[in-house]
C-alpha positions as CSV (number, residue, x, y, z in Angstrom):
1,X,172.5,69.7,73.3
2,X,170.0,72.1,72.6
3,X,166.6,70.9,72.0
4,X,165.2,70.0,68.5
5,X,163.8,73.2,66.7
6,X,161.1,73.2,64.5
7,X,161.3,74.4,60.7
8,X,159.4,77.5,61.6
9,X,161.5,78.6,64.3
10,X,164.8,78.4,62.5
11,X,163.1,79.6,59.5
12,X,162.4,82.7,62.0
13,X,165.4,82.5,64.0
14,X,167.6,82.5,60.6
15,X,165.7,85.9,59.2
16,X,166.3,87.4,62.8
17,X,170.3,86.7,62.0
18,X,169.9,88.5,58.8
19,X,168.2,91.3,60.1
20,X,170.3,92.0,63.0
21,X,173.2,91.8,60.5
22,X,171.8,94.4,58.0
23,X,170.9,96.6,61.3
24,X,174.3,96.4,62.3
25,X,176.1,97.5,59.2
26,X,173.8,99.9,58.8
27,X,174.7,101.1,62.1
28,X,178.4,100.7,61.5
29,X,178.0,103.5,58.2
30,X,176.0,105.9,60.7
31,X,179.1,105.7,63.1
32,X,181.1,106.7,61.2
33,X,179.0,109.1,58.7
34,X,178.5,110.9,61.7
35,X,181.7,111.0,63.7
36,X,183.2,112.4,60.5
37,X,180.7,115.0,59.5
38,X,181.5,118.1,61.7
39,X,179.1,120.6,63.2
40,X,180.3,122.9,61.0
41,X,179.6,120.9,58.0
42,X,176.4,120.0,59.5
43,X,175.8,123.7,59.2
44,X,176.5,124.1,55.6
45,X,174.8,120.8,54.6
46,X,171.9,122.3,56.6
47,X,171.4,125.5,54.2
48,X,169.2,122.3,51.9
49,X,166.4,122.8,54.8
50,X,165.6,119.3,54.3
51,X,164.2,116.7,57.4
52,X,168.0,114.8,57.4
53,X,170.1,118.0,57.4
54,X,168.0,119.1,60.2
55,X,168.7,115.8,61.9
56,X,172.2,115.5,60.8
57,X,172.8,119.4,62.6
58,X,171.0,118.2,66.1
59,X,173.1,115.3,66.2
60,X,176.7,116.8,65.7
61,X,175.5,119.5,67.8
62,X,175.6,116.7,70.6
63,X,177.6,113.5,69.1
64,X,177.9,111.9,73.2
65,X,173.9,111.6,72.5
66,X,174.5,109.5,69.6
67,X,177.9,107.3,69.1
68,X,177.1,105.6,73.1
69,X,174.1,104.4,71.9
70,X,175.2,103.4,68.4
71,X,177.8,101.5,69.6
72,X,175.7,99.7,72.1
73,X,173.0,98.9,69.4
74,X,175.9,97.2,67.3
75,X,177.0,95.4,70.0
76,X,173.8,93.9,71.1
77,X,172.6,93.2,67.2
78,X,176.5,91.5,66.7
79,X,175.8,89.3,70.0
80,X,172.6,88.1,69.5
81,X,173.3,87.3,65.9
82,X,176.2,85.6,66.6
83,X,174.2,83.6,69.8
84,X,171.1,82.6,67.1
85,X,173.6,81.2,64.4
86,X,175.3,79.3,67.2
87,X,171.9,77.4,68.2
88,X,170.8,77.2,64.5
89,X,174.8,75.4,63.7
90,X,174.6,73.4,66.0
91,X,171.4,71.9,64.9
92,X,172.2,71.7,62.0
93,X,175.8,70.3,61.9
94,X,176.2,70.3,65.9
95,X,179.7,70.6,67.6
96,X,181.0,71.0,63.9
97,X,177.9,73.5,63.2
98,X,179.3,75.8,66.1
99,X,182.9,75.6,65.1
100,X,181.6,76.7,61.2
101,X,179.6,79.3,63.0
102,X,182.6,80.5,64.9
103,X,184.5,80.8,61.8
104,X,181.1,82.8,59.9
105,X,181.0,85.3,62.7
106,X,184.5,86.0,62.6
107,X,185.2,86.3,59.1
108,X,181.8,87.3,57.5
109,X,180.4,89.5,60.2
110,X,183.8,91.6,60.3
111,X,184.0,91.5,56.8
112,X,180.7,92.3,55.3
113,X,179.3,94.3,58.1
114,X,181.6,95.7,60.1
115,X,184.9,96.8,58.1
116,X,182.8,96.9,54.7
117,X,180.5,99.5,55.9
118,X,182.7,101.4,58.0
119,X,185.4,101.8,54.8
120,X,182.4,103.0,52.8
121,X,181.5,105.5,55.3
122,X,185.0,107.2,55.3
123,X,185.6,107.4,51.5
124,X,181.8,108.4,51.2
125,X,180.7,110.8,55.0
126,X,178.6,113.5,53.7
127,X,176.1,110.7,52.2
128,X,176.7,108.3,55.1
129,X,175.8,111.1,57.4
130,X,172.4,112.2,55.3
131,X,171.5,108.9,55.2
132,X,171.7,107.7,58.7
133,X,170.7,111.0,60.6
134,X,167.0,110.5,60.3
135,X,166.6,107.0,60.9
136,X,169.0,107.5,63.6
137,X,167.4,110.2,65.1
138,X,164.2,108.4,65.0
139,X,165.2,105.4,66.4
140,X,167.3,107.0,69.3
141,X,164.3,108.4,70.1
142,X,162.5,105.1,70.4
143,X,161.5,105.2,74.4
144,X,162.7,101.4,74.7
145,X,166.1,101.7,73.0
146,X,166.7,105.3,75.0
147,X,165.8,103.8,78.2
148,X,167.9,100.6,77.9
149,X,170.8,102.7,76.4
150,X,170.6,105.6,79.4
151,X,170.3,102.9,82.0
152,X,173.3,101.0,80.2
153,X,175.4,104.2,79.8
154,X,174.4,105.3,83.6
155,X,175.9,102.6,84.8
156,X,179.2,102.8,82.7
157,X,179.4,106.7,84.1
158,X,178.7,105.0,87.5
159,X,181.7,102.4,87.4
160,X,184.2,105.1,85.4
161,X,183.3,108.1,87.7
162,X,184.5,111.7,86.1
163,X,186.9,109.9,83.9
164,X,183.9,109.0,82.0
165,X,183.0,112.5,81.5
166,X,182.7,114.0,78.1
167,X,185.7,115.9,76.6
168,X,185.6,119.3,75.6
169,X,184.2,119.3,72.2
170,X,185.5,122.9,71.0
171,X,188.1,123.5,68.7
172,X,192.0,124.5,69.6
173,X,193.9,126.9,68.0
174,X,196.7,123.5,67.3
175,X,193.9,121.7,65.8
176,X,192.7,124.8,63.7
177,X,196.7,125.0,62.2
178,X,196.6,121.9,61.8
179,X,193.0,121.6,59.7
180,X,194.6,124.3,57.6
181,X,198.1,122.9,56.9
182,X,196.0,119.7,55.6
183,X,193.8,121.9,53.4
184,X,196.9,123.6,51.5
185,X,198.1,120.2,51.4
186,X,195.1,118.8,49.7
187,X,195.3,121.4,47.4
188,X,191.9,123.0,48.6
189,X,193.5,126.2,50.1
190,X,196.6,128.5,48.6
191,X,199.8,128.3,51.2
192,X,199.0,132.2,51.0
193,X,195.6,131.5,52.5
194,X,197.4,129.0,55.5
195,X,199.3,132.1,56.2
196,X,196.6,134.4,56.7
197,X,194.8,131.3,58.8
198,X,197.9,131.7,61.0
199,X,197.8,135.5,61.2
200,X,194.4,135.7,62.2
201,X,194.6,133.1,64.6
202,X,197.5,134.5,66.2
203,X,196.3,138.5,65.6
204,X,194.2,137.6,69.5
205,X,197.4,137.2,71.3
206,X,199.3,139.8,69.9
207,X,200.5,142.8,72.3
208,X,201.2,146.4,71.0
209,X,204.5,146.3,71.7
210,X,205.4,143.4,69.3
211,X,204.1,145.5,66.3
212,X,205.3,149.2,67.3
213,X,207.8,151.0,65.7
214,X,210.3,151.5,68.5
215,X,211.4,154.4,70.2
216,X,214.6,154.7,68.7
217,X,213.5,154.2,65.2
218,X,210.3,156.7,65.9
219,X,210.1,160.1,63.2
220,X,208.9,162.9,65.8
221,X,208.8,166.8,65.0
222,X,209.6,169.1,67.7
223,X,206.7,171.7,68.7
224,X,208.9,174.8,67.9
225,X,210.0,173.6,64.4
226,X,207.8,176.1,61.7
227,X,204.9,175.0,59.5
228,X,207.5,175.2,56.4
229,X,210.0,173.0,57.8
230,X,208.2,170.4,59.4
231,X,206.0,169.9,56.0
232,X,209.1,170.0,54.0
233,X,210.7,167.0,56.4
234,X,207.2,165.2,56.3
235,X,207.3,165.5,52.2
236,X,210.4,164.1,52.5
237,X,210.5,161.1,54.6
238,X,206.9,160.7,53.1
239,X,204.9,160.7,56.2
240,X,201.3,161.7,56.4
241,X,201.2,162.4,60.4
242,X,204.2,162.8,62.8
243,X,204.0,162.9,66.4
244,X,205.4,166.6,68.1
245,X,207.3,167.0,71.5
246,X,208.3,169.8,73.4
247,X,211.6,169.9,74.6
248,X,212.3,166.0,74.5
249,X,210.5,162.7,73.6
250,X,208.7,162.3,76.2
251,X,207.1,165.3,76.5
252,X,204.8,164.3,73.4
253,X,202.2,167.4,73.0
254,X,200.2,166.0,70.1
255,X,200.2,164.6,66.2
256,X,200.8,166.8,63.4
257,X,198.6,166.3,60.3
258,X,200.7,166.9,56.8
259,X,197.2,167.9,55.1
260,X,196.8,170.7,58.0
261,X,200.2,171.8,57.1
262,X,199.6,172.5,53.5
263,X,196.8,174.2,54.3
264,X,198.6,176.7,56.5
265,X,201.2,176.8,53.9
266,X,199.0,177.9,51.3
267,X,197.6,180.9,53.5
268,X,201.1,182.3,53.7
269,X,201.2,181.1,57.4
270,X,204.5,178.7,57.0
271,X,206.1,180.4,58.9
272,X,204.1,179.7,62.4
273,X,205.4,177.2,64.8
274,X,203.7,174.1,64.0
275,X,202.9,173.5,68.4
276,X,199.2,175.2,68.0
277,X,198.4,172.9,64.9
278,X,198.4,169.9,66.4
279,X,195.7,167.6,67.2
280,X,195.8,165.5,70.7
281,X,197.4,162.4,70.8
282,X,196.2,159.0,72.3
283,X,198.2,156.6,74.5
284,X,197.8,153.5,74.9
285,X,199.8,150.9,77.0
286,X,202.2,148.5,75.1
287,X,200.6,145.2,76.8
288,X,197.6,146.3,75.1
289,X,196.8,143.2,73.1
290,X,196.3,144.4,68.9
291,X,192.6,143.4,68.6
292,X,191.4,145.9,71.3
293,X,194.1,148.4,70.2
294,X,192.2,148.3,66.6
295,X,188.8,148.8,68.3
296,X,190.3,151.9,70.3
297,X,191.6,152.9,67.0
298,X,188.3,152.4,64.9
299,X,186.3,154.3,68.1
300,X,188.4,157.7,68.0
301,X,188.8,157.5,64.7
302,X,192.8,157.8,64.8
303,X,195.3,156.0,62.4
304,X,198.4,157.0,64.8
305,X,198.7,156.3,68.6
306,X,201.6,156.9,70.9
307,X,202.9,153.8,73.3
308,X,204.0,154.5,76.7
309,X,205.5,151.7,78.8
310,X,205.0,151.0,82.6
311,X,206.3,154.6,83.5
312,X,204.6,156.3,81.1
313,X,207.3,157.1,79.2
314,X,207.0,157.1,75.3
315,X,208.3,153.6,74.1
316,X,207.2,153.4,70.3
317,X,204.3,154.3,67.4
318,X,201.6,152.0,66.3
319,X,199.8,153.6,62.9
320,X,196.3,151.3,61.3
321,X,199.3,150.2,58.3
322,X,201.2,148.6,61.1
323,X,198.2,146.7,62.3
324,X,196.9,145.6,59.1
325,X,200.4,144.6,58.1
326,X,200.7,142.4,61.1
327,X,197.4,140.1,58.4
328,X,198.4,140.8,55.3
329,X,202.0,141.3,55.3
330,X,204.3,144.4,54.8
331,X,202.1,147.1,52.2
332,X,204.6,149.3,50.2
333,X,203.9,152.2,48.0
334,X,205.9,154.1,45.4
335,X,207.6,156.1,48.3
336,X,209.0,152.6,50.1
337,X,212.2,151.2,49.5
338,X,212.2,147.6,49.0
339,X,211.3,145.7,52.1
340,X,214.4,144.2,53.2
341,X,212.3,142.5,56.7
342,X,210.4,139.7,57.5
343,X,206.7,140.7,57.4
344,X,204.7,140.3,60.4
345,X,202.4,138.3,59.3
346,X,205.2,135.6,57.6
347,X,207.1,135.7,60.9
348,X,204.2,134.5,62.8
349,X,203.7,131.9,60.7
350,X,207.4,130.8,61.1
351,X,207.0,131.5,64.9
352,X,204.0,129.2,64.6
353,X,205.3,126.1,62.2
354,X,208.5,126.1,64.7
355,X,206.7,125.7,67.3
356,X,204.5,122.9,65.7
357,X,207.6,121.5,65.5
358,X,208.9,121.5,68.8
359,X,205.9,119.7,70.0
């Protein structure tokens, strides 16, 4: 039997209950405020420039810094509560107080400040997280509370070894999908936004040769063929620029502009041989992945380039429409039949939600 307390002390022990409850529910919507808010919220929440955005971005910038010790200061305040309210019960009501107390702890303390606050905190994160960043910060920074948690966590990494280690914290191109199939879900994006989500994402890994237009589907203009012809079969499929060869495909001596035609036809010279007219081609290898094919395009200043496979033979055409087509989707003009393909960009995102699927 513990001994006999005076009024004093439980009237003190009895406000140090109360205030390691409060402490703890308050820690409880910090939690999970926090864990919830992402660093990327953080960063648009931190546009305000006020003292608990700024706190709010330093601690999502590192959330290891914060949850350990959060959850250790919940733990402690919810233990030493629960050890004062056992001595106060059972002087009050004694082996009866404890039971009672026993009961309290387990069905008010879970209640009212742990499930309570939490539930709170997830219907409600941005203000949870504005709320609790400062103080957080601030008391994290206490040297007592950091020293006690560090030494406390130290040991924990101690015991666990590298299994203890954080996790990467970045972002994977799964989770991404998946962040944006929940969006159009919620209604906050257009399902013709998720697709362009999935097209960008999968733009990185594509390869030149998933995009080209193949060899045996390729418009090509022998070099020998005169200005009048060659514009007359360029007006007619439509084409602004068509690659020229000497004697066969492979043997690909430049790009002939339809605008550099017309201008020759116009000075009564359609009747040259279109091989001195055209301008020098560039090659490029059909493993060469799409976003540095776009930057060779963008630095030459070409909207045509011709890919060669392994041998250096010609294997196919890549023109800036079929790049930007492989985002947005087929682009037709008057001169276009009706598409009758899959686009690109809607193929990948099939590719993708089948694969989602598989997993």
């Amino acid at each position: 039997m513990i001994a006999a307390l005076s009024v004093p002390v439980e009237l003190v022990l009895v406000l140090a209950v109360v205030a390691l409850l409060v402490l703890s529910g308050a820690l409880a919507i910090a939690e999970t405020g926090l864990v919830r808010t992402s660093k990327v919220k953080a960063k648009v929440l931190a546009e305000d420039q006020t003292r608990a955005t700024s706190a709010l971005l330093e601690l999502t910038s590192h959330p290891e810094r914060f949850l350990n010790p959060i959850l250790l200061l919940v733990l402690i305040c919810q233990l030493v509560s629960a050890t004062l309210l056992g001595i106060l019960a059972d002087q009050w009501l004694g082996a009866w107080g404890v039971l009672a107390a026993t009961v309290f702890e387990v069905v008010i303390i879970f209640v009212f400040f742990e499930a309570v606050p939490k539930n709170w905190a997830v219907h409600n994160p941005e203000r949870a997280a504005l709320m609790s960043a400062a103080p957080v910060k601030s008391l994290l920074s206490f040297p007592p509370i950091r020293a006690l948690t560090s030494a406390l966590i130290g040991l924990a990494n101690l015991v666990l070894g590298s299994a203890n280690q954080a996790a990467s914290l970045s972002t994977s191109e799964s989770e991404l999908l998946a962040m944006a199939d929940i969006a159009t879900d919620e209604a906050i994006i257009d399902p013709s936004e998720r697709e362009f989500i999935y097209s960008i994402i999968a733009f990185g890994d594509t390869i030149t040769s998933s995009i080209m237009t193949p060899r045996p589907k390729m418009t090509a203009l022998r070099s020998s063929v005169s200005v009048e012809e060659a514009l007359a079969e360029m007006l007619r499929l439509g084409y602004s620029r068509v690659p020229v060869y000497d004697e066969k495909l492979d043997d690909i001596t430049g790009i002939v502009y339809a605008k550099d035609l017309m201008a020759l036809s116009q000075s009564s010279r359609h009747e040259e041989i279109i091989r001195p007219h055209t301008r020098s081609p560039v090659f490029v290898p059909e493993s060469l992945l799409v976003t540095k094919l776009l930057k060779q395009m963008q630095s030459s200043a070409v909207h045509q380039v011709i890919v060669v496979d392994e041998y250096g033979l010609t294997a196919g055409v890549v023109t800036l429409e079929d790049i930007l087509e492989e985002l947005v989707g087929d682009i037709s003009d008057e001169y276009d039949a009706a598409p009758t393909r899959t686009s690109p960009r809607r193929a990948r995102y099939r590719a993708f939600r089948h694969a989602d699927k598989q997993q």
